[in-house]
Each structure stands twice: as structure tokens, then as C-alpha cells.
DSSP file (Angstrom, degrees, kcal/mol; ACC not computed):
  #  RESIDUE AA STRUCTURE BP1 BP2  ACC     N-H-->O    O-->H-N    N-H-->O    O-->H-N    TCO  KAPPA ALPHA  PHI   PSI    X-CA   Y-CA   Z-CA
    1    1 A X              0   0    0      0, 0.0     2,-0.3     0, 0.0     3,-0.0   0.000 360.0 360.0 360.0 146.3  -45.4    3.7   36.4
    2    2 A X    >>  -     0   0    0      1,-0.1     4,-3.8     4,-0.0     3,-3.2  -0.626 360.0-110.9-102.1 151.3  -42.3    5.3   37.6
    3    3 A X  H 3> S+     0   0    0     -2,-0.3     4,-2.9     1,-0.3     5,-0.2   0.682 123.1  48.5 -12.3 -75.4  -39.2    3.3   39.4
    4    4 A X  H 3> S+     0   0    0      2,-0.3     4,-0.6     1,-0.2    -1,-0.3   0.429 115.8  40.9 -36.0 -31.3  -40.2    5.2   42.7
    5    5 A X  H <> S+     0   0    0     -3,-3.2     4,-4.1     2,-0.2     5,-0.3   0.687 115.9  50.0-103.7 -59.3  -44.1    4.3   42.4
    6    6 A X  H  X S+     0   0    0     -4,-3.8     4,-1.0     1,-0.2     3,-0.4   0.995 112.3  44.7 -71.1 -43.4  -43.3    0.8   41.3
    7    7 A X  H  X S+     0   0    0     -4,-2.9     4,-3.4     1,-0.2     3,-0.2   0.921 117.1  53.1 -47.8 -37.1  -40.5    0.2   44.7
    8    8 A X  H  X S+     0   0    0     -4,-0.6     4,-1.3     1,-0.2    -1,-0.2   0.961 112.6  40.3 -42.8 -53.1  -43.7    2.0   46.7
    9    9 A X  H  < S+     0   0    0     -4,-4.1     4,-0.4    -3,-0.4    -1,-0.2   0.495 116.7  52.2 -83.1  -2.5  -46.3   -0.7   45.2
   10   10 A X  H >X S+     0   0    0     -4,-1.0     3,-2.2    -5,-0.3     4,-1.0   0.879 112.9  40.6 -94.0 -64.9  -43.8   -3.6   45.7
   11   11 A X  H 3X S+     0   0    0     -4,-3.4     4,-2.8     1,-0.3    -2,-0.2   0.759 114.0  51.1 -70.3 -10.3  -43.0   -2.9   49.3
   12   12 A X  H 3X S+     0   0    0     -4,-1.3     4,-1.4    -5,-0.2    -1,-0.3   0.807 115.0  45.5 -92.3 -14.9  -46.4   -2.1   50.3
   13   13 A X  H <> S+     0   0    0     -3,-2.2     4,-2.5    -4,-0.4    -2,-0.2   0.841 102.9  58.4 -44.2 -61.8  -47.4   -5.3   48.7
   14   14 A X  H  X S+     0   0    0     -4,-1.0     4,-3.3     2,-0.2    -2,-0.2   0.811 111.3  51.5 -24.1 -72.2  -44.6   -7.3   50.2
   15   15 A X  H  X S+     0   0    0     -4,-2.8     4,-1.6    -5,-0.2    -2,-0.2   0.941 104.7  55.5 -23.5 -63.2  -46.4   -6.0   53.6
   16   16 A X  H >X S+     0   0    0     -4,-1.4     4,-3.2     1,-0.2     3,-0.8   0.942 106.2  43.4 -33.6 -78.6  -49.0   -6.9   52.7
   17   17 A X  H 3X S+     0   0    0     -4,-2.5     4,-1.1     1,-0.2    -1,-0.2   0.832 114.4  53.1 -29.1 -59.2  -48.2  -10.5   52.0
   18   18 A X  H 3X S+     0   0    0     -4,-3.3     4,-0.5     2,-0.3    -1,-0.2   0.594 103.1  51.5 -79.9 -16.1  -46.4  -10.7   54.9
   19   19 A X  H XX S+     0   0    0     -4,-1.6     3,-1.7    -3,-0.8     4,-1.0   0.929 113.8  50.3 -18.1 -97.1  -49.3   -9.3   57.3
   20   20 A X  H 3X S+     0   0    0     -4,-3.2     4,-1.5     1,-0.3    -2,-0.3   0.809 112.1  51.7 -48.5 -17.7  -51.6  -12.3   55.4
   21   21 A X  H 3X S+     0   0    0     -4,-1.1     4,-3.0    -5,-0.3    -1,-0.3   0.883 105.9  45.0 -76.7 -47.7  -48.6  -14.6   56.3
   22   22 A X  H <X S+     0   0    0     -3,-1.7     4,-1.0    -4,-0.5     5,-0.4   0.974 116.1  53.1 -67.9 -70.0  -48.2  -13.9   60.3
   23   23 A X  H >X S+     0   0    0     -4,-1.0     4,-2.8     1,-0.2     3,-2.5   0.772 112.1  49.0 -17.4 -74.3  -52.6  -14.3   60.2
   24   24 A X  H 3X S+     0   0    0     -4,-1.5     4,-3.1     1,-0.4     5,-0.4   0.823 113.9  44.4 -91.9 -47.8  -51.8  -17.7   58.4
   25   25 A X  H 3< S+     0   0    0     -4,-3.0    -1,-0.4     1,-0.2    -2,-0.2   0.458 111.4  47.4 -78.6   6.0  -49.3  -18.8   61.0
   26   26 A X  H <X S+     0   0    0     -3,-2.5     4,-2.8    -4,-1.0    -2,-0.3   0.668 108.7  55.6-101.9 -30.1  -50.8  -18.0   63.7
   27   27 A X  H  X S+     0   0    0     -4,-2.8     4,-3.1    -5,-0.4    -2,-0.2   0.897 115.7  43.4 -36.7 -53.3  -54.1  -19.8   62.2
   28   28 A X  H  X>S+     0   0    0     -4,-3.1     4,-1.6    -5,-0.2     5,-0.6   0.957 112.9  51.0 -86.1 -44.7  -51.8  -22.9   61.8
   29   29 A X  H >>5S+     0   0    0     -5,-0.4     4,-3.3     1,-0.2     3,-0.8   0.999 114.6  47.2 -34.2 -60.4  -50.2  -22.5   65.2
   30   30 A X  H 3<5S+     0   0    0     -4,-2.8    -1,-0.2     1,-0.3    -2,-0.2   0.851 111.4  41.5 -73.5 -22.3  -53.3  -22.3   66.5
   31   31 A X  H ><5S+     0   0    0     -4,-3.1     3,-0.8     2,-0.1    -1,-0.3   0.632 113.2  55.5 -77.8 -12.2  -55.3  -25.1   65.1
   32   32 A X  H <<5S+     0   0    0     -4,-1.6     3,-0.2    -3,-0.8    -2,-0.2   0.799 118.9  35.9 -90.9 -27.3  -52.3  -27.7   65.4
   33   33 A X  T ><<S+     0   0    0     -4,-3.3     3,-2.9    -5,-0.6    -1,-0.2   0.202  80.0 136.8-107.8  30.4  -52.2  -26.7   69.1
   34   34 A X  T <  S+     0   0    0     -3,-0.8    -1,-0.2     1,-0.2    -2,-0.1   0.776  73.4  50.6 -36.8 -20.9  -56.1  -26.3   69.6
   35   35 A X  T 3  S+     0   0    0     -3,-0.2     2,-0.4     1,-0.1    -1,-0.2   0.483 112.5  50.1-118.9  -8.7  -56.2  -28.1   72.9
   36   36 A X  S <  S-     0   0    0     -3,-2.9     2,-0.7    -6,-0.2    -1,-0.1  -0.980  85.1-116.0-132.1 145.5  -53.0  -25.8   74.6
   37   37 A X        -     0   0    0     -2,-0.4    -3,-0.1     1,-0.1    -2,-0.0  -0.597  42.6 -77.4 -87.5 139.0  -52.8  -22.7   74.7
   38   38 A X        -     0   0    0     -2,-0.7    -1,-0.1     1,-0.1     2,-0.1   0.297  50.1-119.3 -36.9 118.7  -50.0  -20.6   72.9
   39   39 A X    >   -     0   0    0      2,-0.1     3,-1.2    -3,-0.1     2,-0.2  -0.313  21.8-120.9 -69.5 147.1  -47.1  -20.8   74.7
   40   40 A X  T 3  S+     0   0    0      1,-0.3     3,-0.1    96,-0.1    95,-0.1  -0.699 105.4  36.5 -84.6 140.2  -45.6  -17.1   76.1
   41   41 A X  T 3  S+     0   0    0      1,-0.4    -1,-0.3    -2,-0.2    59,-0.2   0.154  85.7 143.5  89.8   5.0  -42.0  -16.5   74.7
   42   42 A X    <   -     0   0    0     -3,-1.2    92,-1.3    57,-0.1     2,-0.4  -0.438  39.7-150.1 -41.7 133.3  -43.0  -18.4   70.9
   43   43 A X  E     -AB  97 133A   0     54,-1.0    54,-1.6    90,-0.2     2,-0.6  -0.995   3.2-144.6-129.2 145.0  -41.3  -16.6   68.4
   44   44 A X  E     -AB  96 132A   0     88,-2.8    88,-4.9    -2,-0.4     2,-0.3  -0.895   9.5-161.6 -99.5 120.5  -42.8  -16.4   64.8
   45   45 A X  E     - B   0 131A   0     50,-2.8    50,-0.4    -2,-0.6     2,-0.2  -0.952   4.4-169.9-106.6  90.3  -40.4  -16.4   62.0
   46   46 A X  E     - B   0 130A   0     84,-1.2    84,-1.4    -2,-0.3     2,-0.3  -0.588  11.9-164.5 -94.9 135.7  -41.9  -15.0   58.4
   47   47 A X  E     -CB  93 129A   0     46,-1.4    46,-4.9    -2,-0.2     2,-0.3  -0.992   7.3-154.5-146.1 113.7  -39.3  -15.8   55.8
   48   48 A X  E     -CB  92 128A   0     80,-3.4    80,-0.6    -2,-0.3     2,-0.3  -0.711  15.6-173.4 -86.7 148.3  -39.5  -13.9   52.1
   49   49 A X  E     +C   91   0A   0     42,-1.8    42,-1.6    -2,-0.3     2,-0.3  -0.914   8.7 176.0-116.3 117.4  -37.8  -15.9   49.0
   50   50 A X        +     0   0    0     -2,-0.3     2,-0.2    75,-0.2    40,-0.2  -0.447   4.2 178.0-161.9 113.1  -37.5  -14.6   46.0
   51   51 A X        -     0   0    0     -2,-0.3    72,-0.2    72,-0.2     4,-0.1  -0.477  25.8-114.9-105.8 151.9  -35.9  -16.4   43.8
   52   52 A X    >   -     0   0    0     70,-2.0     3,-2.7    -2,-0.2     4,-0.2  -0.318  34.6-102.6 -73.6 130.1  -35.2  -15.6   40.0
   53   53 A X  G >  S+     0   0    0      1,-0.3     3,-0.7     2,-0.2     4,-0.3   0.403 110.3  48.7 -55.5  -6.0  -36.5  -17.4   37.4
   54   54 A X  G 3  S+     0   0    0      1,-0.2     4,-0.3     2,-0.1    -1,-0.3   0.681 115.8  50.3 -88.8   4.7  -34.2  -19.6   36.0
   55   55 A X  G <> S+     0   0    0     -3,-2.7     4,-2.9    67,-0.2     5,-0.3   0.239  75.1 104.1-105.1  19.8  -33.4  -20.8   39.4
   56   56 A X  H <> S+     0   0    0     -3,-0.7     4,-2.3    -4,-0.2     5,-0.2   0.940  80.3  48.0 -51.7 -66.3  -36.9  -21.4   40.4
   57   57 A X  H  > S+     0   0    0     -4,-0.3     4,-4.4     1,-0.2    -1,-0.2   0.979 122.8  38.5 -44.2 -63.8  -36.7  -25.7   40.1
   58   58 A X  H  > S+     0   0    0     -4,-0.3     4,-0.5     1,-0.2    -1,-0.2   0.864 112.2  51.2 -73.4 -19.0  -33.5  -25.6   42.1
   59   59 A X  H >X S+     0   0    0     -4,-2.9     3,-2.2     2,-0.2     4,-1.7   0.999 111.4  53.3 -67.8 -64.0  -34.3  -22.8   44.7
   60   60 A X  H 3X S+     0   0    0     -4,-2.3     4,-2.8    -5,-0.3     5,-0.4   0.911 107.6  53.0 -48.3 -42.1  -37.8  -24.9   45.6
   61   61 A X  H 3< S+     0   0    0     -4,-4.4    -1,-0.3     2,-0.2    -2,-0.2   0.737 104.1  51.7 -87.1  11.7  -35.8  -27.7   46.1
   62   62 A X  H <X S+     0   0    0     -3,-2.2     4,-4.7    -4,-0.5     3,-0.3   0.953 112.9  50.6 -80.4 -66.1  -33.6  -25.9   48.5
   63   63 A X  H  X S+     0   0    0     -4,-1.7     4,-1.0     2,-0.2    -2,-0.2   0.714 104.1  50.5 -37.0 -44.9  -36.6  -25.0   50.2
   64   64 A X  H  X S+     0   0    0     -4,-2.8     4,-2.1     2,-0.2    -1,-0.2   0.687 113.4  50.3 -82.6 -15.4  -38.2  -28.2   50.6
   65   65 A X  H  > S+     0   0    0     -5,-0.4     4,-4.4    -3,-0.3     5,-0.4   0.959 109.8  47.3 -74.4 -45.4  -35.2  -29.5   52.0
   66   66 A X  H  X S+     0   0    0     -4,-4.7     4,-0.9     1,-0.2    -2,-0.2   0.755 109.2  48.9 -71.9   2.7  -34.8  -27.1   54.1
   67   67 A X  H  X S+     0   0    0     -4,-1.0     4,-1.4    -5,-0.2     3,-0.2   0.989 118.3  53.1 -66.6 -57.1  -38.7  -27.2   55.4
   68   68 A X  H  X S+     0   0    0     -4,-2.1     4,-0.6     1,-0.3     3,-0.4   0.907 113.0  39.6 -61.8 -64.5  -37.6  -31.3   55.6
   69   69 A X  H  < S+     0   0    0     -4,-4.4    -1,-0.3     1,-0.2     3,-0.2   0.772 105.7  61.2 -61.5 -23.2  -34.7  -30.8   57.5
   70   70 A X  H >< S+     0   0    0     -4,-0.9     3,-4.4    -5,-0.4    -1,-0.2   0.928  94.7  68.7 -55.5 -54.2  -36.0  -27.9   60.0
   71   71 A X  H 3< S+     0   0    0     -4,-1.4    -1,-0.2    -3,-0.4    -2,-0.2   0.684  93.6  59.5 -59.2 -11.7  -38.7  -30.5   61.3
   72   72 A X  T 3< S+     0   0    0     -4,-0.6    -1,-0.3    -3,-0.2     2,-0.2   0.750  85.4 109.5 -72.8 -15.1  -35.9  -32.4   62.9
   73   73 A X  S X  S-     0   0    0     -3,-4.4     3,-1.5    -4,-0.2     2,-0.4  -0.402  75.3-111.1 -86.5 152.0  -34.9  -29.7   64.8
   74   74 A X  T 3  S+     0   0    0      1,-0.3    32,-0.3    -2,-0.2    -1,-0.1  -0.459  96.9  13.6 -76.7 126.4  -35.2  -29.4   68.5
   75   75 A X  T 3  S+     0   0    0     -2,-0.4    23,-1.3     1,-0.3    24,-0.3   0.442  82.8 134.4  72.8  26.4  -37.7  -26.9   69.7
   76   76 A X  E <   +D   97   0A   0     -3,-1.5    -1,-0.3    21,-0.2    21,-0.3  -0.746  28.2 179.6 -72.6 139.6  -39.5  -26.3   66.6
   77   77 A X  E    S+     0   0A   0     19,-1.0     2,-0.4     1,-0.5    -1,-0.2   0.639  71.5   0.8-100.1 -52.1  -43.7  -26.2   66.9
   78   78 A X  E     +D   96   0A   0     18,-0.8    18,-2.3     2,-0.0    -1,-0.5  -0.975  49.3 176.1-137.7 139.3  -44.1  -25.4   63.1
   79   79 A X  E     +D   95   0A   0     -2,-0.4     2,-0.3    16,-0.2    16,-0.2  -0.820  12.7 163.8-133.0 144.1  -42.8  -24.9   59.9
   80   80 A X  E     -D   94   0A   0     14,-2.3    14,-1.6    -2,-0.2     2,-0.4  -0.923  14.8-162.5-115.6 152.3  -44.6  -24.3   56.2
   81   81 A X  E     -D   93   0A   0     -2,-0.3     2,-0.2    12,-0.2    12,-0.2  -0.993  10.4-174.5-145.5 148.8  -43.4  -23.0   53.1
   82   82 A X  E     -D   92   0A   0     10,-5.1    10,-2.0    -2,-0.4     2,-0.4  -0.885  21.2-137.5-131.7 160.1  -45.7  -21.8   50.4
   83   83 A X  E     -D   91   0A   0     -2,-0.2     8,-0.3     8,-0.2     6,-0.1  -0.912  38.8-108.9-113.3  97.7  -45.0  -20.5   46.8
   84   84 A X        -     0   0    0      6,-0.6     6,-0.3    -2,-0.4     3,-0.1   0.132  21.7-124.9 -32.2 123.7  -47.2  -17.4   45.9
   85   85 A X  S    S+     0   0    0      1,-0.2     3,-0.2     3,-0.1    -1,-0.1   0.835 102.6  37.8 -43.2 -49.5  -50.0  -18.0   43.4
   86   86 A X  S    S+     0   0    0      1,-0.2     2,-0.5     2,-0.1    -1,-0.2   0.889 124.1  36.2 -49.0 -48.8  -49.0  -15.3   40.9
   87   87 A X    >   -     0   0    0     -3,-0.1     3,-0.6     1,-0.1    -1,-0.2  -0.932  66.9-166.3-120.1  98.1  -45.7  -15.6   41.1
   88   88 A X  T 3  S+     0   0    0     -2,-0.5    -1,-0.1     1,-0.3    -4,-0.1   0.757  83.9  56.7 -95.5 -31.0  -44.6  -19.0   41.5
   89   89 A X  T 3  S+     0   0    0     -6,-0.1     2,-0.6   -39,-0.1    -1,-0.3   0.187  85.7 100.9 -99.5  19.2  -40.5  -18.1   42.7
   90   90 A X    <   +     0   0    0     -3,-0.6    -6,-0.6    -6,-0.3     2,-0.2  -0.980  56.2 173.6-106.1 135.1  -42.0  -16.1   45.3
   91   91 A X  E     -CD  49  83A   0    -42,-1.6   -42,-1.8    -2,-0.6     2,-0.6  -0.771  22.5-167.4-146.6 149.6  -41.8  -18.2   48.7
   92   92 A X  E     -CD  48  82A   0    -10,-2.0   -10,-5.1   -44,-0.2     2,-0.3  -0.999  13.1-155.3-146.9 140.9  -42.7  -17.1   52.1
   93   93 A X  E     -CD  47  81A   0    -46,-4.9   -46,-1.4    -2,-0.6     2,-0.3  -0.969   9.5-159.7-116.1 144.1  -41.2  -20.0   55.2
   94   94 A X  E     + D   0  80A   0    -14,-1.6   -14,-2.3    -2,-0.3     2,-0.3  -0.932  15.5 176.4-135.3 129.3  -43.6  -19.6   58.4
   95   95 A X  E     - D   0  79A   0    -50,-0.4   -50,-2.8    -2,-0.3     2,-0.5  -0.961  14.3-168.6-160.4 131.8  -41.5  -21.1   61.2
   96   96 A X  E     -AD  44  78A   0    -18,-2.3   -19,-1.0    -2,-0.3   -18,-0.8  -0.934  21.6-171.3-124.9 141.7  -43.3  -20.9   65.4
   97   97 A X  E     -AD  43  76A   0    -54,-1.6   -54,-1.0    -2,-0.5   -21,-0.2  -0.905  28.2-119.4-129.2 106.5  -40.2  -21.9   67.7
   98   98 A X  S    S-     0   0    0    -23,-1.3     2,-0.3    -2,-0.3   -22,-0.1   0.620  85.9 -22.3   0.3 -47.6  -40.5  -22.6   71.5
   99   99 A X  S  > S-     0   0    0    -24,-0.3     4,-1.6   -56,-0.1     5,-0.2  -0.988  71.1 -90.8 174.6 141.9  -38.3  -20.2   72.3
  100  100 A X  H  > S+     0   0    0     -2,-0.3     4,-2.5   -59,-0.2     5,-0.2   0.870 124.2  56.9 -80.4  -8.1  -35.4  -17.9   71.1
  101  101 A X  H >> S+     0   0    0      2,-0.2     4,-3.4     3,-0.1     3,-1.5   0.976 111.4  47.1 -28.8 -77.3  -32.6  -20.7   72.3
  102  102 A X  H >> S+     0   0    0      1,-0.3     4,-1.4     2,-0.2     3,-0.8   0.748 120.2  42.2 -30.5 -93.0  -34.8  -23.2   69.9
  103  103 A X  H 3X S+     0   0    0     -4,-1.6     4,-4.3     1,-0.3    -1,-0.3   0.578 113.7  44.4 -26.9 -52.7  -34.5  -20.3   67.6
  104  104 A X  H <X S+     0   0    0     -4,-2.5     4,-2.4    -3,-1.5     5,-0.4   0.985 112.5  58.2 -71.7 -45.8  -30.9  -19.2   68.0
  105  105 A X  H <X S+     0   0    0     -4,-3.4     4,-1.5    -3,-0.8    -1,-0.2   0.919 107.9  42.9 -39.3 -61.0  -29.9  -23.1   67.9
  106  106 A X  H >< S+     0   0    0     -4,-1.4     3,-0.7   -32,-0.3    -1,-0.2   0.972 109.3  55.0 -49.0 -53.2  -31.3  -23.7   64.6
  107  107 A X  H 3< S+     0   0    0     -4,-4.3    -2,-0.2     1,-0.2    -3,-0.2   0.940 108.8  53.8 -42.9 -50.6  -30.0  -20.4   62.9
  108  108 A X  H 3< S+     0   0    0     -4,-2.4     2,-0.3     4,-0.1    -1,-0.2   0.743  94.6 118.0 -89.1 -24.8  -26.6  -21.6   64.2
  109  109 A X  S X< S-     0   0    0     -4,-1.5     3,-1.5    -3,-0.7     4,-0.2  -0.527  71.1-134.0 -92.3 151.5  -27.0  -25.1   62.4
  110  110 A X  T 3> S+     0   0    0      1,-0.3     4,-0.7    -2,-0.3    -1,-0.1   0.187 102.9  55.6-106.9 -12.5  -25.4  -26.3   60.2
  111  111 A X  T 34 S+     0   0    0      2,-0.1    -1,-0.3     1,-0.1     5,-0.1   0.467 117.7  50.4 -68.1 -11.0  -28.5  -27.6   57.7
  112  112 A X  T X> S+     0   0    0     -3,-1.5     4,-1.7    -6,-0.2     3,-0.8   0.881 103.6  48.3-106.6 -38.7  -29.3  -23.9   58.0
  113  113 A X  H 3> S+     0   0    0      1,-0.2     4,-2.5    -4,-0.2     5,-0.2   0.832 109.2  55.9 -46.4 -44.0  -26.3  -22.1   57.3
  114  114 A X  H 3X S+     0   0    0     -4,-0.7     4,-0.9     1,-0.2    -1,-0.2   0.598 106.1  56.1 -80.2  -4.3  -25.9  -24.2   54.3
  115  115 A X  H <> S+     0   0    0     -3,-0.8     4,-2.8     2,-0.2     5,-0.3   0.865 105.1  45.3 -80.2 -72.0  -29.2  -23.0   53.2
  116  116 A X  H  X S+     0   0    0     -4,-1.7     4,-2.5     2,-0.2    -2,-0.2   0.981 107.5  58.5 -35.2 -75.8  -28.8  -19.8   53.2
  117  117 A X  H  X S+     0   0    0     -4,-2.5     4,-0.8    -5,-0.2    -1,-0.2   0.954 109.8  49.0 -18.2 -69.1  -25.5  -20.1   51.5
  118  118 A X  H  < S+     0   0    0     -4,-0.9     4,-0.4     1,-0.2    -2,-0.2   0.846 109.4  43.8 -55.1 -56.3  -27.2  -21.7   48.7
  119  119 A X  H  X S+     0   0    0     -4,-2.8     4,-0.7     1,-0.2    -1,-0.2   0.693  92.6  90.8 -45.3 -41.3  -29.9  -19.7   48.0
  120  120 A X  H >< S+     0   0    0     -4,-2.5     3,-1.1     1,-0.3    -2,-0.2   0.842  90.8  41.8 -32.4 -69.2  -27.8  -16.4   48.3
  121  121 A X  T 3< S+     0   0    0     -4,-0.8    -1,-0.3     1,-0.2    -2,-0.1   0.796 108.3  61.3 -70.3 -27.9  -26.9  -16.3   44.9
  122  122 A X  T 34 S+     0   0    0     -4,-0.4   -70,-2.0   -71,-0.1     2,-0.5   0.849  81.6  97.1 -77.8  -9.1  -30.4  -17.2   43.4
  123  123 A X    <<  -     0   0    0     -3,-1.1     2,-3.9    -4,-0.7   -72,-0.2  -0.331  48.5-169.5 -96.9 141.4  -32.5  -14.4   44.8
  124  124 A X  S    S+     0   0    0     -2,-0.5     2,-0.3     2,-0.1    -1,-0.1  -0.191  82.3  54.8 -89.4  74.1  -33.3  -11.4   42.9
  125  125 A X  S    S-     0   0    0     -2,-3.9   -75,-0.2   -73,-0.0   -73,-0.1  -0.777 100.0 -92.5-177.2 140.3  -34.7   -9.8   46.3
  126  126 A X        -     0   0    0     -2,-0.3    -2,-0.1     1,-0.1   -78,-0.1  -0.533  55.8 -90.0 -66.5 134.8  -32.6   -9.4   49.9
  127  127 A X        -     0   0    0    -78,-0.1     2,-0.5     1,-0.1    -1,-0.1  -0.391  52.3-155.5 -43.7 114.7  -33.2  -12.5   52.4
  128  128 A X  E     +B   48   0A   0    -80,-0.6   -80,-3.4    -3,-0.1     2,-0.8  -0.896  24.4 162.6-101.0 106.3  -36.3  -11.2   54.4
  129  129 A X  E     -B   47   0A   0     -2,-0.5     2,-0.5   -82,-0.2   -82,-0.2  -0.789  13.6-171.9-123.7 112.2  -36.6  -12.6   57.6
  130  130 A X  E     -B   46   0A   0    -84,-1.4   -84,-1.2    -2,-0.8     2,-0.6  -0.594  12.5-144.4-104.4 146.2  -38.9  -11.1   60.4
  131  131 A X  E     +B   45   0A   0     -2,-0.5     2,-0.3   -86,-0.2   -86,-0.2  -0.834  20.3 177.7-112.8 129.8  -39.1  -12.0   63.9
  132  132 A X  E     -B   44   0A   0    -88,-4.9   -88,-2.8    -2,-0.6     2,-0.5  -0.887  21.8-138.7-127.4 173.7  -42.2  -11.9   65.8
  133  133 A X  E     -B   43   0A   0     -2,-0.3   -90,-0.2   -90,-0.2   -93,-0.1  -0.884  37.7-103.9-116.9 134.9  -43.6  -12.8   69.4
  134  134 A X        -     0   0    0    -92,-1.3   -93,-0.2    -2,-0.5   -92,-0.1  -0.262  13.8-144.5 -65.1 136.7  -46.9  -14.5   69.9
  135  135 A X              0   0    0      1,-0.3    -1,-0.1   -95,-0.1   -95,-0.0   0.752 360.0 360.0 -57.0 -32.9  -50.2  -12.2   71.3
  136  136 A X              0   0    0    -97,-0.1    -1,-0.3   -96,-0.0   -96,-0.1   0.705 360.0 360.0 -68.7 360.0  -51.3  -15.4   73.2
């Protein structure tokens, strides 16, 4: 397959992925809050990782710290982070926030910055992170 063909089949993949990812977080949004309805101004945060193998062990546990540390933060609803079946150093973070304060507050702190930081150098992919706003 040529370069061009394979960057085509990646990104449309990648879509893909991320499509079944927004579905899945809005599935778990919505079963964890069955009994309210989705609050108007939620913003949904889809988060790619992907990190290269020989950093795989230490990039997950970057990740699961940061998952750990995220739930502390004020105005978070949700976060998950999953490792793709195939491809095991592929990571997607699924993150519902109150509100984009909640949001902006976390980006700005300092368990998050340092995350980011960290990771930087292990991923064979640019940090993908997309912001969406809930239907409900």
C-alpha cells in the first residue's frame, strides 16, 4: 500500500475509533447518571495516546496516574482510559466535565501539565485531544 493510502487508512481509522469512543462515553455518562438528565454545557473530552513501543509499561503508568489523579478534580463527572485491543500502546482517555471552567481548571493543573510533559516524548503520534458538547 502506498505512504498516501496507508496515512488515508490510518486517519480514517483513527475516526473511526474516535466516533466508537464519543458513543462509549456518552453510554457511560449516561448510565452513571441514569436517574438525571445530562447536564447542558458538559463538555466531552476524547483523548488519542499513542505511545511507542518500548515506552508502552511506562506511558500506561502515566496514564493510570493520570486517570487516578483526574478523579480528584473538581467538576469532573467521568473519566476512563482504555488500551485498544490490537494495539495495546494505543490509548484513548474519555473525560465528561461540568463545564468548560471544570475543564479549563484542570488543563491548567498542575497533575495535568506534568502529564503531558511526560508523555510528550513517548508518542509516536501528535497529542489528539477533541472537545465535544453533549446532545442532551
Amino acid at each position: 500500500m502506498p505512504i498516501q493510502s496507508k496515512k488515508n487508512f490510518m486517519r480514517g481509522l483513527l475516526l473511526g475509533v474516535g466516533a466508537v469512543l464519543i458513543l462509549a462515553a456518552l453510554g457511560l455518562a449516561g448510565h452513571a447518571l441514569a436517574q438525571e438528565p445530562a447536564a447542558h454545557g458538559q463538555i466531552l473530552v476524547v483523548t488519542h495516546v499513542d505511545f511507542i513501543p518500548p515506552d508502552l509499561t511506562t506511558g500506561t503508568n502515566l496514564v493510570k496516574q493520570y486517570v487516578a489523579d483526574t478523579r480528584k478534580d473538581k467538576g469532573l463527572v467521568r473519566i476512563e482510559a482504555g488500551a485498544q485491543i490490537s494495539r495495546t500502546n494505543h490509548m484513548a482517555i474519555v473525560e465528561v466535565w461540568e463545564n468548560q471552567k471544570a475543564l479549563d481548571d484542570h488543563i491548567a493543573a498542575a497533575h495535568t501539565v506534568k502529564f503531558r510533559q511526560q508523555v510528550d516524548p513517548m508518542l509516536g503520534s501528535p497529542y489528539d485531544e477533541r472537545l465535544h458538547q453533549s446532545l442532551e
